[in-house]
C-alpha angles and dihedrals in degrees: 000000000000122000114223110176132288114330105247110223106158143002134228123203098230116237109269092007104121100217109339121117132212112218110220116211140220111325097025106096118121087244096064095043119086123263086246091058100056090084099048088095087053091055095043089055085048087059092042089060101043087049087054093047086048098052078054096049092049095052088055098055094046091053080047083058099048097050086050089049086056101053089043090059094042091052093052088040079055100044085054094056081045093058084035098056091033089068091042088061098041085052084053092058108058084050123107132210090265109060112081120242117210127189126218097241102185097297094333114083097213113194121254145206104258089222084046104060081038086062093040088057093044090055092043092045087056096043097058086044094063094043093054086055085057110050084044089060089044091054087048094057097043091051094049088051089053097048085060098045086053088059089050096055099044083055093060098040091066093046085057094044091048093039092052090043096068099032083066105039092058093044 
């Protein structure tokens, strides 16, 4: 008698294939296989589907970091006009009535009231002020949302690691 290969008696679609199908070979059958391994497919596809809600999950927290990673940048972008300005006006200030004040208007220096660039600081001071208070609320909040992705996360990380626990050690 001749041996040509593995005898094929049925086929299973693969998970995720979209139409292909794997051909399981001799000893495979469900048949042959015990009654508490006929659910090892449906926990792999469990932990196909939490791996996939957790690749969902992950994306989400990244964009949370860089976000977070943004507002971090444009708050220290911020903090250096505020040193900046904070000299300006200290400048400002040893100065006397009689020493004349120009402003950099695009490549022209156009003089200025010296109340007046006092005035302009001030507003810019507070400006910057204020939106330093509000990219410190937005880090806030975007701390606190990725605090609770990561539990999320961690959360999911344990179902797949107990779905595929289980899947494998049936199989």
């Amino acid at each position: 008698m001749v041996h040509r290969g593995p005898r094929r008696k049925w086929a299973v679609p693969e998970a995720g294939s979209r139409g292909r199908t794997h051909v399981a070979g001799r000893g495979s059958a469900p048949e042959q296989r015990g009654a508490a391994d006929r659910t090892g497919p449906d926990r792999t596809l469990m932990a196909d589907l939490i791996q996939k809600k957790l690749q969902g999950e992950l994306e989400k927290y990244q964009q949370l970091q860089k976000d977070l990673s943004k507002s971090m940048a444009a708050r220290q972008k911020l903090e250096a006009q505020l040193t900046e300005n904070n000299i300006v006006k200290e400048e400002l200030g040893l100065l006397d009535v009689t020493n004349t004040v120009y402003k950099l208007i695009g490549p022209v220096l156009v003089k200025q009231d010296m109340d007046e660039a006092k005035a302009t600081v001030s507003k810019r001071l507070d400006y910057i002020t204020g939106e330093i208070k509000r990219y410190e609320l937005q880090m806030q909040e975007s701390e606190k949302k990725a605090e609770q992705q990561r539990e999320v996360l961690a959360r999911l990380q344990q179902e797949y690691q107990r779905a595929q626990g289980k899947g494998t050690a049936k199989a």
